[in-house]
C-alpha positions as CSV (number, residue, x, y, z in Angstrom):
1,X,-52.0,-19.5,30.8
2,X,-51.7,-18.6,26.9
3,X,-55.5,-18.5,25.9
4,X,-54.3,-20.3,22.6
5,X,-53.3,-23.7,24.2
6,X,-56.5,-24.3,26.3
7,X,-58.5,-27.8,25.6
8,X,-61.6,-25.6,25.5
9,X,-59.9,-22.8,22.9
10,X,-58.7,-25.6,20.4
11,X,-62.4,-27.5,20.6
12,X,-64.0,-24.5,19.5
13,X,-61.9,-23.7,16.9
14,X,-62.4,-26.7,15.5
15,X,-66.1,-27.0,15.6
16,X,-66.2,-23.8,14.1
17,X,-64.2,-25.2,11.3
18,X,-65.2,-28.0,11.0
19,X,-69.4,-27.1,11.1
20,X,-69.7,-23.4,10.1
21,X,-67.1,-23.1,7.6
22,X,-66.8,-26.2,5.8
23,X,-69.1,-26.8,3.4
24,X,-71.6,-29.9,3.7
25,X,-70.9,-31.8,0.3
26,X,-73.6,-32.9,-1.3
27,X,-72.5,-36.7,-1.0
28,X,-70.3,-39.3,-0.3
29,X,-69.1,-42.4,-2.0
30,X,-67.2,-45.8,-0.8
31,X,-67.0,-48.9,-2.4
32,X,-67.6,-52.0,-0.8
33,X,-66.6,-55.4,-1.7
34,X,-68.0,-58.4,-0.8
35,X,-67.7,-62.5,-2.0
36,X,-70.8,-62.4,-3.9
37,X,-71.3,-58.9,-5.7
38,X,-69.3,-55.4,-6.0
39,X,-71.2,-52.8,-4.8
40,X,-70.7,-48.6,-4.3
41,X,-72.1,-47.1,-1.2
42,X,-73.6,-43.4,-1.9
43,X,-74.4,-41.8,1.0
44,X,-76.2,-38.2,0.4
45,X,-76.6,-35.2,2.6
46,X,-80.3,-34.9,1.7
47,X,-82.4,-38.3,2.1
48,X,-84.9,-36.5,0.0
49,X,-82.9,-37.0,-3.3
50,X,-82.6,-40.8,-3.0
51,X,-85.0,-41.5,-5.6
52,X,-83.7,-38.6,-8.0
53,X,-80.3,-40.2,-7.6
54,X,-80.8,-43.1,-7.9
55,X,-83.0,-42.8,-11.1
56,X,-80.5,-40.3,-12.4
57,X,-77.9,-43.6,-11.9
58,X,-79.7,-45.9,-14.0
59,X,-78.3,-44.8,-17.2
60,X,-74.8,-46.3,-16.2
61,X,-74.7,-49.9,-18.5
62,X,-72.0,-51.1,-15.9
63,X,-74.7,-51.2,-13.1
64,X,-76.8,-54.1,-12.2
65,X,-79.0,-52.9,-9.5
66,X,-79.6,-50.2,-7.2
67,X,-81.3,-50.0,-3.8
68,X,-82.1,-47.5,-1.4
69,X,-81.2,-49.2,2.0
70,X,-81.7,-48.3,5.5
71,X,-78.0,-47.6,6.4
72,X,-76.9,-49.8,9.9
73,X,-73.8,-48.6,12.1
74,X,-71.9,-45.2,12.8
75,X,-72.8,-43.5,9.1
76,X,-74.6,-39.6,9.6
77,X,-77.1,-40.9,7.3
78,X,-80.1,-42.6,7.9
79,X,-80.2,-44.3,4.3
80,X,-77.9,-44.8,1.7
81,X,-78.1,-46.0,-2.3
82,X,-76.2,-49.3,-3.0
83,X,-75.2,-49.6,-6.2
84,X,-74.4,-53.4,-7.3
85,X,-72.1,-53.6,-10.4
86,X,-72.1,-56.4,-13.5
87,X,-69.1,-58.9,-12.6
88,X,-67.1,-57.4,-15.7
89,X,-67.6,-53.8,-14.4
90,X,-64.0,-52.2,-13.0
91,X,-65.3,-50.7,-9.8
92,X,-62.4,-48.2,-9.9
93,X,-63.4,-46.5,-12.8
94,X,-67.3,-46.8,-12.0
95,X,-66.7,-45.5,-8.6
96,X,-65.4,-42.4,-10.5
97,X,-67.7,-42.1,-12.8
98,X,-70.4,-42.2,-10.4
99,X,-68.6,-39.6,-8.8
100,X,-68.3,-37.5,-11.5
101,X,-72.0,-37.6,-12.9
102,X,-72.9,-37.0,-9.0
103,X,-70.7,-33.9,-9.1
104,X,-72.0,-32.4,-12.2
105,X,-75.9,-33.5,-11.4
106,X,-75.1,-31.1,-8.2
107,X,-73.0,-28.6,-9.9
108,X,-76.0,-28.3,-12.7
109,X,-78.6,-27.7,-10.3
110,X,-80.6,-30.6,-10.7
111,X,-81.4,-29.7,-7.0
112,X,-84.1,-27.5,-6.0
């Protein structure tokens, strides 16, 4: 049998992708709407930098609140920072902007 089309082969392959050489980013982002508030999920690699992120996020005039939160269900984190938005905030356009001032906190090595 061709050593290429084995179950086992293709698994490995892809673990090795997958784990060793793709990069862990540094965070994740959803938003998530509910009937009483907008909010924007930010789910981070290291737990340790909750509280540098989030106080790093408080600049934003858009946002209402943030909390770190004990994340429920099948995320790989074990907390997450929900950010709540003002009712006349677009979520869109914070969404990337939160994005954005995540990537360049990151990229500026903000981290130790």
């Amino acid at each position: 049998m061709n050593k290429s089309l084995t179950l086992d082969y293709c698994i490995c392959n892809y673990l090795l992708f997958n784990l060793i050489l793709t990069p862990m980013l540094p965070f994740r982002s959803e938003i998530r709407n509910s009937p009483n508030q907008q909010a924007i999920k930010i789910f981070l690699s290291d737990e340790t930098l909750d509280t540098r992120i989030k106080k790093h996020l408080e600049h934003f005039n858009e946002i209402d609140l943030i909390e770190i939160t004990e994340s429920i269900g099948q995320n790989r984190v074990g907390e997450n920072i929900t950010v709540f938005l003002k009712d006349d905030a677009d979520i869109s356009k914070m969404k990337s902007s939160i994005d954005s001032s995540l990537w360049w906190y990151f990229e500026e090595d903000h981290v130790d």
